[in-house]
NUDO-432912 format. One record per residue (C-alpha): x, z, y. Coordinates in Angstrom, 1 decimal. Layout:
N
+--------+--------+--------+
!     c1 !     c3 !     c2 !
+--------+--------+--------+
!      X !      Z !      Y !
...
+--------+--------+--------+
REM end
This chain:
254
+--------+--------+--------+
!     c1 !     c3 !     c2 !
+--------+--------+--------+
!   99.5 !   71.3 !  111.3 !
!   99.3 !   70.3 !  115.0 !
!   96.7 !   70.7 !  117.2 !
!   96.5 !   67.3 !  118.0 !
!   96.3 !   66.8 !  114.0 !
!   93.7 !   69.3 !  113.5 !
!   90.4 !   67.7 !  112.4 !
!   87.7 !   69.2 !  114.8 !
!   85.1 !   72.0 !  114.4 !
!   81.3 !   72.2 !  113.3 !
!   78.8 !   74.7 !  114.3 !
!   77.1 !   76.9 !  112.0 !
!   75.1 !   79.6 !  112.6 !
!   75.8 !   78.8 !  116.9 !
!   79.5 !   80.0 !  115.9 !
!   82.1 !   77.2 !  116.4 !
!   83.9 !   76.6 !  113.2 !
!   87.4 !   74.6 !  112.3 !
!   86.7 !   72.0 !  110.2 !
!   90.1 !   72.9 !  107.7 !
!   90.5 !   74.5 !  104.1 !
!   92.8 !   77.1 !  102.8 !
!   96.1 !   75.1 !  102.8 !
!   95.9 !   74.0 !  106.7 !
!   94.7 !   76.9 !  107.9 !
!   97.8 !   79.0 !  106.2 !
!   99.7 !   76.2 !  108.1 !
!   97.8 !   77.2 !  111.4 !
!   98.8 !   80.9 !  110.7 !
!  102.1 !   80.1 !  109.8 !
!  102.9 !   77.4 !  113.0 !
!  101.6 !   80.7 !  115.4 !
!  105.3 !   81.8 !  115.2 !
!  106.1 !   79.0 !  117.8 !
!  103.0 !   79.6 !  119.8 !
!  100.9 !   81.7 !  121.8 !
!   99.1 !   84.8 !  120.5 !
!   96.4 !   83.1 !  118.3 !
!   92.6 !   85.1 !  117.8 !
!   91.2 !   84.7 !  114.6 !
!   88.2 !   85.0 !  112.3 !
!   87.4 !   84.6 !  109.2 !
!   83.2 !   83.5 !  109.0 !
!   81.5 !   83.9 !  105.9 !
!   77.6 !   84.4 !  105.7 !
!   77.6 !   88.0 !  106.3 !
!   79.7 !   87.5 !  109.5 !
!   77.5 !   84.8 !  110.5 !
!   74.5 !   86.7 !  110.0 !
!   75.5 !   88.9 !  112.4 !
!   75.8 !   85.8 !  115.0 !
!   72.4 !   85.0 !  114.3 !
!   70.7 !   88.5 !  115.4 !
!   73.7 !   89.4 !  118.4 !
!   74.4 !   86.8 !  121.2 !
!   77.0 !   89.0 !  122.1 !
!   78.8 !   89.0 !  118.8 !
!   78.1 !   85.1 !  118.7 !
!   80.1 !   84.9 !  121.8 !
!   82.8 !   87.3 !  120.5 !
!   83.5 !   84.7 !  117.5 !
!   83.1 !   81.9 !  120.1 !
!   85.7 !   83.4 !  122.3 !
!   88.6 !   83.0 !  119.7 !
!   91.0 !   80.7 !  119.2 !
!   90.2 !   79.9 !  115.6 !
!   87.5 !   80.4 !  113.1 !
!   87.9 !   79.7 !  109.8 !
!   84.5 !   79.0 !  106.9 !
!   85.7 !   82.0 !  104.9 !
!   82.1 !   81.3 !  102.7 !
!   81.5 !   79.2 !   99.9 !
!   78.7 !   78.5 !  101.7 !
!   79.6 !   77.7 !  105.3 !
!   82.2 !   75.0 !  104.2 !
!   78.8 !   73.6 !  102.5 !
!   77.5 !   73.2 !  105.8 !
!   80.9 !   72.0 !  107.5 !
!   80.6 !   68.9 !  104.6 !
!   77.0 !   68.2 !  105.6 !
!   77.9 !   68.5 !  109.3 !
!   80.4 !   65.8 !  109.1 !
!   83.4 !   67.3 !  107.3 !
!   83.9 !   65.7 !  104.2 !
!   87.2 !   67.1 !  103.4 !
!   86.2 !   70.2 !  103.4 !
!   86.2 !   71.1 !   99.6 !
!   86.7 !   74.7 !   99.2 !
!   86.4 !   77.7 !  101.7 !
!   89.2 !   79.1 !  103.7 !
!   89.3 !   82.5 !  101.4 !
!   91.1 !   85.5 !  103.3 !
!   92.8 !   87.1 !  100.4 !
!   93.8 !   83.3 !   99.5 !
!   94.6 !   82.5 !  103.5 !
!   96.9 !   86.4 !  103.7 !
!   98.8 !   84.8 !  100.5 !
!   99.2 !   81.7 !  101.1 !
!  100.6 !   82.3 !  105.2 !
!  102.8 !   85.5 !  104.0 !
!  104.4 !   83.1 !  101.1 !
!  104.9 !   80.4 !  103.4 !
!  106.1 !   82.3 !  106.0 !
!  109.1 !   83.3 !  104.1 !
!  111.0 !   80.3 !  104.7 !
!  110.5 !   80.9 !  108.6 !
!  111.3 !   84.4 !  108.7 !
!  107.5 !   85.3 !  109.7 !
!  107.0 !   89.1 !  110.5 !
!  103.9 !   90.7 !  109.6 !
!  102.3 !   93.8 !  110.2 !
!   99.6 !   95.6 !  107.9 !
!   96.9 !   97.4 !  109.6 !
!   93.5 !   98.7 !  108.1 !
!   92.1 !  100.7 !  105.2 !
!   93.1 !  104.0 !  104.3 !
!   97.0 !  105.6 !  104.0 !
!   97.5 !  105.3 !  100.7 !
!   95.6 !  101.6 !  101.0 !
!   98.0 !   99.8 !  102.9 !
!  101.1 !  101.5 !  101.5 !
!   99.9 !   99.9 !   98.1 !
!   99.4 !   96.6 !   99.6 !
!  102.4 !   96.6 !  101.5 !
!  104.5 !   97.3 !   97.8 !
!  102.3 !   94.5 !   96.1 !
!  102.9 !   92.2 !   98.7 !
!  106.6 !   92.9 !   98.7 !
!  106.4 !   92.7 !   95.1 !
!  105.2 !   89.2 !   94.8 !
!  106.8 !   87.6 !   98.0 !
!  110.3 !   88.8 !   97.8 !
!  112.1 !   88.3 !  101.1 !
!  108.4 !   88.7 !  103.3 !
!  109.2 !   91.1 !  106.0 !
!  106.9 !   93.9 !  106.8 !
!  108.0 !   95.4 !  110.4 !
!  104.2 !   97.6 !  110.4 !
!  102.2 !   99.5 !  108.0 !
!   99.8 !  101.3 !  109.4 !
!   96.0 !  102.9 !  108.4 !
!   93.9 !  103.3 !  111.8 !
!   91.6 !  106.3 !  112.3 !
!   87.7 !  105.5 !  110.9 !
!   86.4 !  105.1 !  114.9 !
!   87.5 !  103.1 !  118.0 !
!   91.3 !  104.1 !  118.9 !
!   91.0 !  106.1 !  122.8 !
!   93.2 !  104.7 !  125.3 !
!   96.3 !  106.6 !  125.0 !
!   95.8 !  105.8 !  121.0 !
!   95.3 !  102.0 !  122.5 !
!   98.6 !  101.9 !  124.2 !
!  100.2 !  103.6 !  122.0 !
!   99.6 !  100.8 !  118.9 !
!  100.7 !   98.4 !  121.9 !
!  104.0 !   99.9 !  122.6 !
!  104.7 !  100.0 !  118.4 !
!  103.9 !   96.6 !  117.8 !
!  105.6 !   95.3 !  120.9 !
!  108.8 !   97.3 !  119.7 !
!  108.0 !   95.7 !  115.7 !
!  107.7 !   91.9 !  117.0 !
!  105.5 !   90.8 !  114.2 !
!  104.2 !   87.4 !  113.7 !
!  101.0 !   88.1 !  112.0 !
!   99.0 !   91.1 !  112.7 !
!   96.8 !   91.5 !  109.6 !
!   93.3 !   93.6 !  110.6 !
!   91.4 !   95.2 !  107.6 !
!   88.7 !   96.8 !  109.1 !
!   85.6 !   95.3 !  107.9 !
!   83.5 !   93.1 !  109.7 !
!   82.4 !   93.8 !  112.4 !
!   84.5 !   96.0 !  113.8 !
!   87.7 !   94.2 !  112.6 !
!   86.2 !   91.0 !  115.0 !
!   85.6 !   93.1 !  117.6 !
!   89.5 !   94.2 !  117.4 !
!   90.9 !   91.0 !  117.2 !
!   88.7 !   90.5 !  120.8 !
!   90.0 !   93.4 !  122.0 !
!   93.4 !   93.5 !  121.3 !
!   95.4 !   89.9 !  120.6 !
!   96.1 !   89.5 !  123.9 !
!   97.8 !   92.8 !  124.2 !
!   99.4 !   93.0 !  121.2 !
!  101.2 !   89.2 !  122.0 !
!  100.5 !   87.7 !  118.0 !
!   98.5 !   86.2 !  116.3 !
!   95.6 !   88.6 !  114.6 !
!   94.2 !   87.7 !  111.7 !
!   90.9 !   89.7 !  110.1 !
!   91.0 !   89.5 !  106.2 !
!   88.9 !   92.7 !  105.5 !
!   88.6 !   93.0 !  101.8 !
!   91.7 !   91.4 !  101.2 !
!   93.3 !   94.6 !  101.8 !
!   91.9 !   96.2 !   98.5 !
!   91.9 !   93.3 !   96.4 !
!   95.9 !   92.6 !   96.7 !
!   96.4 !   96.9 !   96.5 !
!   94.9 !   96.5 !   93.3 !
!   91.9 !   99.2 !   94.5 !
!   89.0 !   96.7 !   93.8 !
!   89.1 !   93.3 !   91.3 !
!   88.1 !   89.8 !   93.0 !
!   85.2 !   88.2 !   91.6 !
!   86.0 !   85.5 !   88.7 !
!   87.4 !   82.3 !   89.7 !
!   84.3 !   80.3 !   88.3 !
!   81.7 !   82.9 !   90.1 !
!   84.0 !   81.9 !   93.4 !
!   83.6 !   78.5 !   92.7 !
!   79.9 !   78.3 !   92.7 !
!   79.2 !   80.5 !   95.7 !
!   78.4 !   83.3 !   93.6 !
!   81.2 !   86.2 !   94.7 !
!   78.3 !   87.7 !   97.0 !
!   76.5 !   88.5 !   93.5 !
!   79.1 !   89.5 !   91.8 !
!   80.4 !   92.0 !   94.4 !
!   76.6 !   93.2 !   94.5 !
!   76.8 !   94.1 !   91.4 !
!   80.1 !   96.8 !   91.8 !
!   79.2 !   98.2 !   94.9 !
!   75.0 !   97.8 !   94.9 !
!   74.1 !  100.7 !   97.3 !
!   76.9 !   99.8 !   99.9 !
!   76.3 !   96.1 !  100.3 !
!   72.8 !   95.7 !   99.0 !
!   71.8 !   95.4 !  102.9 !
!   74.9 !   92.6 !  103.4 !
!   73.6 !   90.4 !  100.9 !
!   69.6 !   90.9 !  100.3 !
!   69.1 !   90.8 !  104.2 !
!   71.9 !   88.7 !  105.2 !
!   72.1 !   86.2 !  103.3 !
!   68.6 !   85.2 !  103.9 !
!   69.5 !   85.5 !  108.1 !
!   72.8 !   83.1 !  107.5 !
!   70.5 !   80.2 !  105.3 !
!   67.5 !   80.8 !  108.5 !
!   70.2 !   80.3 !  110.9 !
!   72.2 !   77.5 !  109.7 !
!   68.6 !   75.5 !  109.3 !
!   67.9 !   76.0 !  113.1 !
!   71.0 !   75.5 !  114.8 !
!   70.3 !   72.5 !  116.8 !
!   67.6 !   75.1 !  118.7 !
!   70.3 !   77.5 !  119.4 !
!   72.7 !   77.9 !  121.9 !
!   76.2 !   78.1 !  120.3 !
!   77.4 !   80.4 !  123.6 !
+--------+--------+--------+
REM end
């Protein structure tokens, strides 16, 4: 996919979204090998949420490249904004798939960064295990708290010597969007924030059932393993998300 065949974008939330599903927007990810270092997020309700109650982070998301409706329920609005098409969210496990299978045939680099050591070691074996031939030039688990500047330019000078393709950021939101602000232009690829994917293709945590997905019901079923760390995310964010996608024509996108 072009950019002169890209659809368009909707707003949601005052965050500027692209108006594609999973498939194109693998093909965006993928086509980055070509083209200038791409920023990236992935928006679903909790991220949104978050754009609702910070201007600055609003801006943040507004500042990038691309955003993709990584909610069942932001491609929801996206149809009733205009977007017919749009039939099924842009999932980030599904998107990380979908670009690292496709980039095989184009000889895309990645590199893995996010979650704990032994985290992304697993992932980088499942992924090499599925996608035989995907090349893997970084694997790397961050410290739990914003890198210092020698720390900084020292993650510059590694990836500049890897040459990936795809940097993939699991870091949890926000602080994986506030990376991807930070650092694409530095690290000269395109940086792509898929949080949770990490642990979901490791194996460490199962995805939600493909019919719960489906209906817009992951957020429940997610609540329901992991109730005292993402009670907050759902019970008070998803309530924010539906208040602010009602009164977005009263808010200032930027």
């Amino acid at each position: 996919m072009t950019t002169s065949t890209r659809p368009g974008t909707f707003v949601c939330c005052g965050v500027h979204i692209e108006a594609v599903t999973r498939q194109p927007a693998a093909e965006l990810i993928v086509a980055s090998q070509w083209g200038q270092p791409r920023s990236t997020h992935l928006c679903n309700a909790y991220t949104l949420s978050l754009a609702v109650r910070d201007p600055q982070f609003r801006a943040l998301l507004n500042s990038a490249d691309v955003n993709f409706a990584d909610g069942h329920y932001v491609a929801m609005v996206g149809r009733k904004r205009g977007y017919p098409d749009m039939s099924a969210r842009t999932y980030g496990p599904d998107l990380m798939a979908d670009a690292i299978d496709q980039g095989r045939a184009r000889g895309l680099k990645h590199y893995l960064y996010g979650a704990s050591p032994s985290t992304v070691a697993k992932l980088a074996e499942a992924l090499s295990e599925r996608f035989p031939g995907a090349e893997f030039v970084g694997v790397e688990s961050p410290p739990f708290r914003a890198l210092t500047p020698e720390e900084a330019d020292d993650l510059v000078a590694r990836v500049a010597e890897a040459k990936p393709d795809v940097f993939w950021v699991g870091l949890g939101t926000p602080r994986q969007d506030e990376f991807v602000a930070e650092y694409t232009a530095r690290l000269n690829c395109t940086v792509v924030p898929v949080g949770a994917a990490f642990d979901f293709h490791a194996g460490n945590k199962p995805s939600a059932p493909e019919f719960l997905q489906r209906h817009g019901l992951e957020w429940a079923y997610r609540l329901a393993t992991e109730p005292r760390r993402l009670w907050k995310r759902y019970l008070v964010g998803n309530p924010v998300f539906v208040y602010g996608a009602l009164t977005d024509r009263w808010r200032k996108s930027v």
